[in-house]
C-alpha positions as CSV (number, residue, x, y, z in Angstrom):
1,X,7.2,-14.9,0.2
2,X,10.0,-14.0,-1.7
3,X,13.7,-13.5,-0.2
4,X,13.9,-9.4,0.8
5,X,16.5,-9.3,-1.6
6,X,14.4,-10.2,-4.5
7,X,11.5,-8.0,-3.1
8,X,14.4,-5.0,-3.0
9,X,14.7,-5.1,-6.3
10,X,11.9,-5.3,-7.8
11,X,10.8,-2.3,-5.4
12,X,13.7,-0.4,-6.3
13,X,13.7,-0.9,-10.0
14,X,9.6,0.0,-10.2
15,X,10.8,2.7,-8.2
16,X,13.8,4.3,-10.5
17,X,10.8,3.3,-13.7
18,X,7.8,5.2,-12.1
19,X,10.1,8.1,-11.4
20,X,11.3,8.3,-14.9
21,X,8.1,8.0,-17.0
22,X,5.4,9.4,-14.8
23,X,4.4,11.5,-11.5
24,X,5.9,9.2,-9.3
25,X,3.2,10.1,-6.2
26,X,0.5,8.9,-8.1
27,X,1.7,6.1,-9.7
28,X,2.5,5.2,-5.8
29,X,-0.8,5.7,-4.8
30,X,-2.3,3.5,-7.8
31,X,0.1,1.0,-6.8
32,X,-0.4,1.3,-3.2
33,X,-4.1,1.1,-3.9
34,X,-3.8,-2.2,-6.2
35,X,-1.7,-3.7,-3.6
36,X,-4.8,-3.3,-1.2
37,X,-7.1,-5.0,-3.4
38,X,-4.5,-8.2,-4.1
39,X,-4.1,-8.1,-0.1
40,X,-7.7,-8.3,0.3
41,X,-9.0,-10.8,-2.7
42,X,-7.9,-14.2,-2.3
43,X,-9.3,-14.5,-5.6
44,X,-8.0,-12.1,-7.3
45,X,-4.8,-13.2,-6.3
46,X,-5.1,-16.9,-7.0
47,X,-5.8,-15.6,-10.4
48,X,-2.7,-13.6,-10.9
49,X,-0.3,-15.8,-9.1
50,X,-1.9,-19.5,-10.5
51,X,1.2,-21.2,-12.3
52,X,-1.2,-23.2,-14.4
53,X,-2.3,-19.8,-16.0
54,X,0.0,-18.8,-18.8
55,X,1.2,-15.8,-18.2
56,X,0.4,-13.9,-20.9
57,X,-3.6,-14.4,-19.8
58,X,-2.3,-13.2,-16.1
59,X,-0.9,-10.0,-17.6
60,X,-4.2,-9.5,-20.1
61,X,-5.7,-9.7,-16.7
62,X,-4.0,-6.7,-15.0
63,X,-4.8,-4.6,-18.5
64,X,-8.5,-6.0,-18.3
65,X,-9.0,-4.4,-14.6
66,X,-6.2,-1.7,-14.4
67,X,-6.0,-0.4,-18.5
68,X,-7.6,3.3,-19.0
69,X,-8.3,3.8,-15.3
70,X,-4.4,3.7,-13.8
71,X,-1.3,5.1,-15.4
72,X,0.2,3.4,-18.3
73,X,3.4,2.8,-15.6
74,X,1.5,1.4,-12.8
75,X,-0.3,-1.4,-15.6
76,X,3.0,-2.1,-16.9
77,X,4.6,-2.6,-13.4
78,X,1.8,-4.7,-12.0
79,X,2.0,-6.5,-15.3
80,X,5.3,-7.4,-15.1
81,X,5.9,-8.5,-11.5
82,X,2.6,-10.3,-12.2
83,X,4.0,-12.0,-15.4
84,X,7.3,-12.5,-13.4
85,X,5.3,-15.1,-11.1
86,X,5.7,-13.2,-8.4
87,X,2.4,-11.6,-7.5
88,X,1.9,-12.9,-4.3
89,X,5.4,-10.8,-3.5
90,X,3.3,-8.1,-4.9
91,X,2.1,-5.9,-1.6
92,X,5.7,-6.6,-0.6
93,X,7.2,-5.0,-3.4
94,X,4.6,-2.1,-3.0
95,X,5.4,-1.2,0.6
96,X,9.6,-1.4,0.0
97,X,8.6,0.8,-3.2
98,X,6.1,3.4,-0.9
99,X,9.2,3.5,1.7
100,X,12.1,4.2,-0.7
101,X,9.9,7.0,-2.4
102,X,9.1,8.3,0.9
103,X,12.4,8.0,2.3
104,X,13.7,9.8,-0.9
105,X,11.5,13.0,0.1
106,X,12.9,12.8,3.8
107,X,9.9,11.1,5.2
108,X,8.0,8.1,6.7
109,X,5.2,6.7,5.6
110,X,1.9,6.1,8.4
111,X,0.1,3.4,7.1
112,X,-3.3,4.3,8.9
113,X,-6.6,1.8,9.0
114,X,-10.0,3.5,9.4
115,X,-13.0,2.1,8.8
116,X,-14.2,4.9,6.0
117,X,-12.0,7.0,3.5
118,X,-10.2,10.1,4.8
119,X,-11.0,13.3,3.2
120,X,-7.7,15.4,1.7
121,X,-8.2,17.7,4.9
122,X,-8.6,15.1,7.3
123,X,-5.5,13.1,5.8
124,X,-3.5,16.4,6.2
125,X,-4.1,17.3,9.4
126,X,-3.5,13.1,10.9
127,X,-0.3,13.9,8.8
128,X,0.7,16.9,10.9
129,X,-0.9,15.3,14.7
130,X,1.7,11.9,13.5
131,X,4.5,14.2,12.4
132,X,4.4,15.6,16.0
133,X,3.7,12.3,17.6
134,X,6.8,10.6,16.0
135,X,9.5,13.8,15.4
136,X,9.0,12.8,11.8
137,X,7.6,14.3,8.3
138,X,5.3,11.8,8.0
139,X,3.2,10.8,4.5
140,X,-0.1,9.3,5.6
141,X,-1.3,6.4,3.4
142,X,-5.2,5.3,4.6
143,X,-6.4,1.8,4.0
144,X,-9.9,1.4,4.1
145,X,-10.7,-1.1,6.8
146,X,-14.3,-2.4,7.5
147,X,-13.5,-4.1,10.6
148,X,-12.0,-1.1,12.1
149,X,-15.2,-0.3,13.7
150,X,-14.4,3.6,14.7
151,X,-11.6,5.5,14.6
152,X,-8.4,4.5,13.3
153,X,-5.2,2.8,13.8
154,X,-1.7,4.3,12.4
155,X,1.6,2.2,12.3
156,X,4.9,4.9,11.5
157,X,7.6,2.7,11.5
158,X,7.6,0.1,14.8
159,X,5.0,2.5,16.6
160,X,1.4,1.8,16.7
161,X,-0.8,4.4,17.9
162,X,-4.3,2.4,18.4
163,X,-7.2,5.2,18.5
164,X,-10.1,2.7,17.5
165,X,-13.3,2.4,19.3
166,X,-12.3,-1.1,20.7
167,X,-9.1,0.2,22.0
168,X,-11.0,2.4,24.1
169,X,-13.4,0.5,25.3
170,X,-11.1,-2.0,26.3
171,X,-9.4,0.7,28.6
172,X,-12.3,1.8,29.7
173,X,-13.2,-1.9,30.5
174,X,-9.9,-2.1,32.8
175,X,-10.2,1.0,34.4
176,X,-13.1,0.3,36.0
């Protein structure tokens, strides 16, 4: 992992570039999104990240999966931190970006686990329930989690609030 200096910048100039050329909140998301998928294919990022690769053939790589389907930004972005070397730093450089752009409309970000997609209404109202929970405006982004079994799990800041299935069974199990 790259120094949080390093990771800083790179968050902040993606940041300052996706607010120039395109709608910053969904180049965020797309972003956000690609970030999961890096986080969660060891493949995919031994590919991108693999020094032997030139990289040139790591950036046709981001085009090849990201071109026509993701904003011309968020291809360019990925590309370059990819053809920087530095896409294991990646999902770093996503969350510092997702916190500045939240921070610079006077929010936090929830990053909530759930085992299936929330829908827009469902995603609006966990953002109102955290909002009061926390004392903050709070922006919800969902990860899609398969080993969150039921319910979900949301992390605003250092606070964890743990509504999964397991999480209550295991108080159930030591209440009685």
């Amino acid at each position: 992992m790259a120094e949080p200096r390093i990771i800083d910048a790179y968050a902040e100039a993606a940041f300052l570039l996706a607010r120039a050329e395109d709608p910053l909140g969904e180049v965020e998301d797309e972003l956000f999104r690609v970030a999961q998928v890096i986080r969660g294919n060891d493949e995919l990022l031994g590919t991108l990240s693999d020094p032997h690769i030139e990289p040139a053939r790591r950036q046709q790589v981001v085009v090849d999966l990201l071109g026509g389907k993701a904003q011309p930004t968020t291809v360019n972005l990925v590309g370059l931190v990819v053809g920087n070397g530095r896409a294991r730093d990646l999902p770093a450089i996503v969350d510092a970006l997702v916190e500045r752009s939240a921070a610079s409309r006077q929010k936090a970000v929830a990053d909530v686990r759930s085992a299936v997609a929330l829908t827009d209404e469902q995603t609006s109202r966990l953002a109102e329930a955290l909002g009061r929970a926390t004392d903050r405006n709070v922006e919800v982004k969902v990860i899609v989690d398969p080993t969150v079994q039921g319910g979900l799990v949301a992390q605003v800041g250092d606070t964890v609030i743990d509504g999964t299935v397991r999480r209550r069974l295991e108080q159930l199990r030591a209440a009685l």
